[in-house]
C-alpha positions in Angstrom: 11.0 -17.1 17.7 7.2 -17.6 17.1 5.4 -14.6 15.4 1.6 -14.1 15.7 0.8 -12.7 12.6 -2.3 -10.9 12.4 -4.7 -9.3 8.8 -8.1 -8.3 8.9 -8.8 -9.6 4.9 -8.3 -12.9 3.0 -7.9 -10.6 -0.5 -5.4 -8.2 -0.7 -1.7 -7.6 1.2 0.3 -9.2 -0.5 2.9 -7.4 0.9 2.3 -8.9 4.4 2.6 -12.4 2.7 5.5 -12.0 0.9 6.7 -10.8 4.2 5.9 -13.4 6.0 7.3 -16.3 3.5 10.5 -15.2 3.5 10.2 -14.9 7.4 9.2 -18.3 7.8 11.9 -19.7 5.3 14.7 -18.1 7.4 13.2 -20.1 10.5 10.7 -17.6 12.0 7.7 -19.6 13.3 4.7 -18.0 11.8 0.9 -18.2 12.9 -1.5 -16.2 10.8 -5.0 -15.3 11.6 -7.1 -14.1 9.1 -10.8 -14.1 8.8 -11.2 -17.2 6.8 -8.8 -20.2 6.6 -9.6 -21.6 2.4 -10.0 -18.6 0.5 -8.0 -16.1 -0.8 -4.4 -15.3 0.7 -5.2 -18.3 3.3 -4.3 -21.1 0.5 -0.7 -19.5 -0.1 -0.1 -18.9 3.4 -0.8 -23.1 4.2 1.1 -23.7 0.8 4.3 -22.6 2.4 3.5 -24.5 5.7 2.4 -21.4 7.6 -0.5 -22.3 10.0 -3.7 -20.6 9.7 -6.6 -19.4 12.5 -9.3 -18.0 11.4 -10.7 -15.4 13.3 -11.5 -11.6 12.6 -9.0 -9.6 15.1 -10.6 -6.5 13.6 -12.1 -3.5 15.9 -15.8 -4.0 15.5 -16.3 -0.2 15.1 -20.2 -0.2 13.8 -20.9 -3.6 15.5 -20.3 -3.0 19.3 -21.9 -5.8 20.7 -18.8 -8.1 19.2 -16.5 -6.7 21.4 -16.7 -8.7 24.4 -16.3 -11.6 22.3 -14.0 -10.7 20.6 -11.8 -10.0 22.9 -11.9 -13.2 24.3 -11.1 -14.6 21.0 -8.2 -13.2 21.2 -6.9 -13.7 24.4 -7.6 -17.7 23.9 -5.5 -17.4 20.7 -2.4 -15.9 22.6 -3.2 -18.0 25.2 -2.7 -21.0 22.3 0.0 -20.2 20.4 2.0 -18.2 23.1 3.9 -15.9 20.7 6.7 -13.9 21.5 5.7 -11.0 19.2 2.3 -10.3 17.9 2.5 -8.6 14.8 -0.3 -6.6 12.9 -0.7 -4.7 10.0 -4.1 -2.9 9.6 -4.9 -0.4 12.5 -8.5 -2.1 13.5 -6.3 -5.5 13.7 -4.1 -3.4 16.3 -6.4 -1.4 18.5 -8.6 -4.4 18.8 -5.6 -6.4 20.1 -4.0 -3.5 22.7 -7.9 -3.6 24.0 -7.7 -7.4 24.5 -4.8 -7.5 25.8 -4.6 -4.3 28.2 -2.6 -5.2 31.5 -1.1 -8.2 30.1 2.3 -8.2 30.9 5.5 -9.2 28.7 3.9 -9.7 25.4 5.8 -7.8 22.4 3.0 -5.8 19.8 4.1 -4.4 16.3 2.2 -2.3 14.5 3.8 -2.4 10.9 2.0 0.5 9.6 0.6 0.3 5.6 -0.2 4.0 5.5 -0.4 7.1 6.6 -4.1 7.7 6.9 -5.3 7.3 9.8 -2.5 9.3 11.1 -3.7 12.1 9.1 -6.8 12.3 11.7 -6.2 13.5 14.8 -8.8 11.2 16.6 -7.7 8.2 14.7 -4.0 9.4 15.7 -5.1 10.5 19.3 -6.9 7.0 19.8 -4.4 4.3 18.2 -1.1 5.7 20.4 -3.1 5.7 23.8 -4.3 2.7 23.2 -0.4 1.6 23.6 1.6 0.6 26.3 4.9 0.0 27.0 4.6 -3.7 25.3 4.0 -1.7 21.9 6.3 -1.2 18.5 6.1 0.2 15.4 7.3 -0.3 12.0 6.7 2.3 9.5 6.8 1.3 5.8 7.5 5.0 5.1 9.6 8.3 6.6 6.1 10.2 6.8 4.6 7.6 8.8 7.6 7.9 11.0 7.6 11.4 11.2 4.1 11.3 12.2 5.2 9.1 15.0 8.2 10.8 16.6 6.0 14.4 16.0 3.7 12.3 18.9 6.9 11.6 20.9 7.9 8.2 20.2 10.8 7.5 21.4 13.5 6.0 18.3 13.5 3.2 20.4 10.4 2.3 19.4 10.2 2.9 15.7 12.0 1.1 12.7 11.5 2.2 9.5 10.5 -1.0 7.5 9.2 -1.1 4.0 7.1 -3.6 2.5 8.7 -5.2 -0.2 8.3 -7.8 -3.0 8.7 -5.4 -6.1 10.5 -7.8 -8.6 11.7 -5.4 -11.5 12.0 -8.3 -13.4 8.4 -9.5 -13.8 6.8 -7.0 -15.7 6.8 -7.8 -19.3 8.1 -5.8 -22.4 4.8 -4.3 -24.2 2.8 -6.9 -26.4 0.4 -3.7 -27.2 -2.6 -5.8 -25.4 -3.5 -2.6 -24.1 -3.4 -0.8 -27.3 -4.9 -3.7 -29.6 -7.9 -3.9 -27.7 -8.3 -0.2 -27.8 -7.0 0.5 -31.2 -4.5 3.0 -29.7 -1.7 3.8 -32.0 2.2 3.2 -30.6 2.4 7.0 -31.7 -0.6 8.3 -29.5 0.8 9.0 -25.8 -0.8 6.7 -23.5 -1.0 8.5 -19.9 -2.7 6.3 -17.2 -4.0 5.3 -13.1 -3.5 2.0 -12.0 -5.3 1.4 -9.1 -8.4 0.5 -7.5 -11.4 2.7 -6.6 -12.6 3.3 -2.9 -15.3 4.9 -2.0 -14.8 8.2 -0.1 -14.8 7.1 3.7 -17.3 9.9 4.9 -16.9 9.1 8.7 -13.1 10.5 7.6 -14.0 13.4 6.1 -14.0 11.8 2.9 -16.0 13.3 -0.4 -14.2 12.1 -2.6 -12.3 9.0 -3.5 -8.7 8.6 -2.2 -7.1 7.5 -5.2 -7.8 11.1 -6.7 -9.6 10.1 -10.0 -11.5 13.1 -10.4 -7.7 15.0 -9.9 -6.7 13.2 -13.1 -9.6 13.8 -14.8 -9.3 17.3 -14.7 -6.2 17.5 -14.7 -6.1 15.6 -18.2 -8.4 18.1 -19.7 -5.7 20.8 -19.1 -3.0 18.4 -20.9 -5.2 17.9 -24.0 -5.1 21.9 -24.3 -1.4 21.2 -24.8 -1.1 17.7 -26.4 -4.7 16.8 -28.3 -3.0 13.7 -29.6 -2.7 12.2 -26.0 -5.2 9.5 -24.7 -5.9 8.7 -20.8 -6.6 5.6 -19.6 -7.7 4.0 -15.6 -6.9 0.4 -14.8 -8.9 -0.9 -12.4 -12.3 -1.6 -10.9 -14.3 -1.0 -7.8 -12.7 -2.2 -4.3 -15.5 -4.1 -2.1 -18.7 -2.1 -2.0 -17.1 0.9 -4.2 -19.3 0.3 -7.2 -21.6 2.9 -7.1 -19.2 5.1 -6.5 -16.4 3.8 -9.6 -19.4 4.5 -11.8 -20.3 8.1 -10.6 -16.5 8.5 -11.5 -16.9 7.1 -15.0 -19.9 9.0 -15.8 -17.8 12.5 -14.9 -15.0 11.3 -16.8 -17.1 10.7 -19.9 -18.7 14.1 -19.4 -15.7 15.7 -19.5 -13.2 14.0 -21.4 -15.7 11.8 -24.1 -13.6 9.1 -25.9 -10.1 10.7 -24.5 -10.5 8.2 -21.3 -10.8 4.8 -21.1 -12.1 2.4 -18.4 -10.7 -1.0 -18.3 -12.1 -2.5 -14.9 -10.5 -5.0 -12.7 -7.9 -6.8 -14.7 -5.3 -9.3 -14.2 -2.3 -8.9 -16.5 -1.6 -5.6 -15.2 2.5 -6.8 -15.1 2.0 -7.2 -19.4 0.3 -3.9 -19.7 2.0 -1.9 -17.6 5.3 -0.8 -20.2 2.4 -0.1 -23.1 1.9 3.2 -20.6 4.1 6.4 -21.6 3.5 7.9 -18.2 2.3 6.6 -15.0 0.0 8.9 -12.7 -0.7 8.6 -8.6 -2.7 11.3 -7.7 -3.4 10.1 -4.0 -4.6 12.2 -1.1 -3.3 9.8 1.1 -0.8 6.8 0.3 2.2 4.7 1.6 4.4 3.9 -1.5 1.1 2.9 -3.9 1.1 2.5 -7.4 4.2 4.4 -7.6 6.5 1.7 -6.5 4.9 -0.5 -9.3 5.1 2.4 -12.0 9.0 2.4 -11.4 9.5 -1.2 -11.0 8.7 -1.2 -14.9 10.1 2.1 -15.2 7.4 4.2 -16.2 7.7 8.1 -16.1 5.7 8.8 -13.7 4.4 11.8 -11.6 2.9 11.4 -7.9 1.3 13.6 -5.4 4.1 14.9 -2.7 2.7 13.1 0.0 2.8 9.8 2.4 6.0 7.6 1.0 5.5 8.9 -2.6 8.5 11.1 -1.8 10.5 7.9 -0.6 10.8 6.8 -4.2 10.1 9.5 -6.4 12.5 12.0 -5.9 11.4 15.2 -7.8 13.5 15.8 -10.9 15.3 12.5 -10.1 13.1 9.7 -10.6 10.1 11.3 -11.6 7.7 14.0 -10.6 5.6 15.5 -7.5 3.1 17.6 -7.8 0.8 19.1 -4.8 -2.2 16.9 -3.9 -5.8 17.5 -4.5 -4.1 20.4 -7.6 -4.9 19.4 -10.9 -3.1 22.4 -12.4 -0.2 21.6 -10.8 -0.6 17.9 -11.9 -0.9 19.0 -15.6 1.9 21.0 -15.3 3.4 18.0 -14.6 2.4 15.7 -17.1 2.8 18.5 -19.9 6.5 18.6 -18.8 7.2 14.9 -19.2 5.5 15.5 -22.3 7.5 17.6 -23.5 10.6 15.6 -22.7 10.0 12.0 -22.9 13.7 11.1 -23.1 14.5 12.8 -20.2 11.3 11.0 -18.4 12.6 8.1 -19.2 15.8 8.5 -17.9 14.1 9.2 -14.7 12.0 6.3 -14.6 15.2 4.2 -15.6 17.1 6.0 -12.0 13.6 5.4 -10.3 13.8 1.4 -11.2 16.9 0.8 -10.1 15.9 2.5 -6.1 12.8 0.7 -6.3 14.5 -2.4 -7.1 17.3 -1.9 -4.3 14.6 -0.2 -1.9 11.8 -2.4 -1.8 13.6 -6.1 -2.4 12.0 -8.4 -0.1 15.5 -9.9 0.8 16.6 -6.1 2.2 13.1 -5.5 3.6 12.1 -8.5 5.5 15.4 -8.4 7.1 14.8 -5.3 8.2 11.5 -6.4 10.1 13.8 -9.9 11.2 16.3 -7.1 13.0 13.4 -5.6 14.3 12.6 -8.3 16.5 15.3 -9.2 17.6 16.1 -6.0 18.9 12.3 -5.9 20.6 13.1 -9.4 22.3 16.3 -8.3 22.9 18.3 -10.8 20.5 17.7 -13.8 22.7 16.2 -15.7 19.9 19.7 -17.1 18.6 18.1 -19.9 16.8 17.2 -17.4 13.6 20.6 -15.7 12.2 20.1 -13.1 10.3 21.1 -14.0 6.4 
């Protein structure tokens, strides 16, 4: 079985690495194409003896005039390697390859689909499934995504719900108060805070504001201090690509509305020793997959998420945590003041919430879920990879 694995960046998805070693080490031929072949994700990739092309299979949507080429980029690649199943995981990486590849017959396409949000546009939506023939598959890493899908009439046939996995509960570390040293936060001051990156509001989506929902927290934050003065808020991570501008227009509300109550700590890379030094773990998405949340559990942290994309997948309201409703944040106050409140019951939650995440989202149960996949798509005449 040869696998044509296909991602538009060098930095970034892990996921679809993790995926792909443990493919590869249960015999799956892989091929990756990426943009560049010695940076980033490309060294790990040749580390485990997966092969490498670089070329951008991305849909050059302001740059036009690279289609033609790129198209036949692509068709010299297949043409190359001769895969049985080409497998993407951004949606440029799969509407540029259904375009290249119209009318050719017999070649297998997943779509393994990171996220909701371009489903949540009904051109994006519209576009992406008629680009599709009957050559095409998709695996959703969450029930929205699949929902989205079958609401379009995709038949079951097509679909397989597969989650990206690679949580590893037992990597992140007990707290060493690094956080709270550098700081000078005291163990008795409750520590509520966003891990994530910031993106700049995609305008040409109807974007104004970030995705991440900083400026929900924010606000929302100034309704818990009304409550609990003694509590401090704190966002981990920097500016994504080109988001600077935009991370610092963020900072400068923050600081306007919540003074020396927030802190900023910018791109950092220990976030598995720091992230048990946080009492409660907020994703206030507008539009996600599983996000932060799956790493807030995986080191059981209370934590309260936004009730959409795959957030409800793991954090099951009163269970293993909280929703609240996205883009509301009096509803996400409300929230956090009830964890506050209760911090032994949020902790039990978090404790239920590590053990799905660790069943849920262990690469052993997710990657052979994506292994069954295609088999089932090449209709399990690949006897040469047994399932473990």
């Amino acid at each position: 079985m040869k696998i044509l694995n296909v991602v538009k960046t060098n930095y970034g998805a892990g996921w679809a690495f993790n995926q792909a070693k443990w493919l590869h080490e249960v015999g799956v031929e892989i091929v990756c194409v990426m943009p560049e072949n010695s940076v980033g994700y490309a060294e790990l990739y040749q580390n485990q003896g997966i092969e490498i092309i670089a070329r951008d299979f991305s849909l050059p949507v302001t740059k036009p005039w690279l289609l033609p080429a790129r198209i036949k980029d692509i068709r010299s690649v297949v043409e190359k390697v001769k895969p049985d199943i080409i497998h993407c995981h951004f949606v440029t990486n799969i509407m540029m390859v259904r375009i290249a590849l119209k009318g050719t017959p017999n070649i297998k396409r997943v779509f393994q689909i990171p996220g909701p949000l371009h489903l949540e546009s009904f051109f994006y939506r519209k576009a992406e499934i008629l680009l599709s023939d009957e050559n095409d598959y998709w695996l959703p890493s969450c029930k929205k995504t699949r929902q989205y899908y079958q609401d379009e009439g995709i038949n079951e046939d097509r679909l397989f719900l597969c989650y990206y996995g690679g949580i590893d509960i037992t990597s992140f570390k007990k707290s060493q108060r690094i956080l709270r040293n550098q700081f000078s936060i005291s163990d008795d001051t409750p520590l509520i805070g966003m891990v994530c990156y910031f993106y700049k509001p995609k305008y040409h989506m109807l974007q104004f504001r970030g995705i991440k929902g900083h400026e929900d927290f924010i606000n929302a934050f100034r309704m818990v201090k009304g409550k609990h003065p003694e509590a401090k808020a704190i966002c981990i991570g920097g500016a994504w690509e080109d988001a600077q501008q935009y991370e610092q227009k963020v900072i400068k509300y923050a600081k306007e509305k919540l003074g020396e109550d927030i802190i900023f700590t910018g791109t950092r890379s220990d976030i598995k020793d720091i992230y048990k030094e946080l009492d409660i773990a907020v994703c206030p998405s507008h539009s996600e997959n599983l996000g932060a949340a799956a790493e807030s559990l995986g080191a059981a942290v209370p934590t309260v998420a936004t009730n959409i994309g795959g957030f409800p997948d793991i954090v099951i309201d009163g269970e293993t945590g909280y929703l609240c409703d996205a883009k509301n944040p009096k509803d996400l106050a409300k929230k956090l003041n009830k964890m506050l409140d209760n911090m032994d019951q949020a902790n039990r939650m978090a404790q239920r919430g590590q053990v799905l995440v660790g069943e849920l989202l262990d690469i052993n149960r997710t990657a052979k879920a994506v292994l069954k996949a295609y088999k089932t798509i090449l209709g399990d005449k690949n006897e040469n990879v047994i399932l473990p």
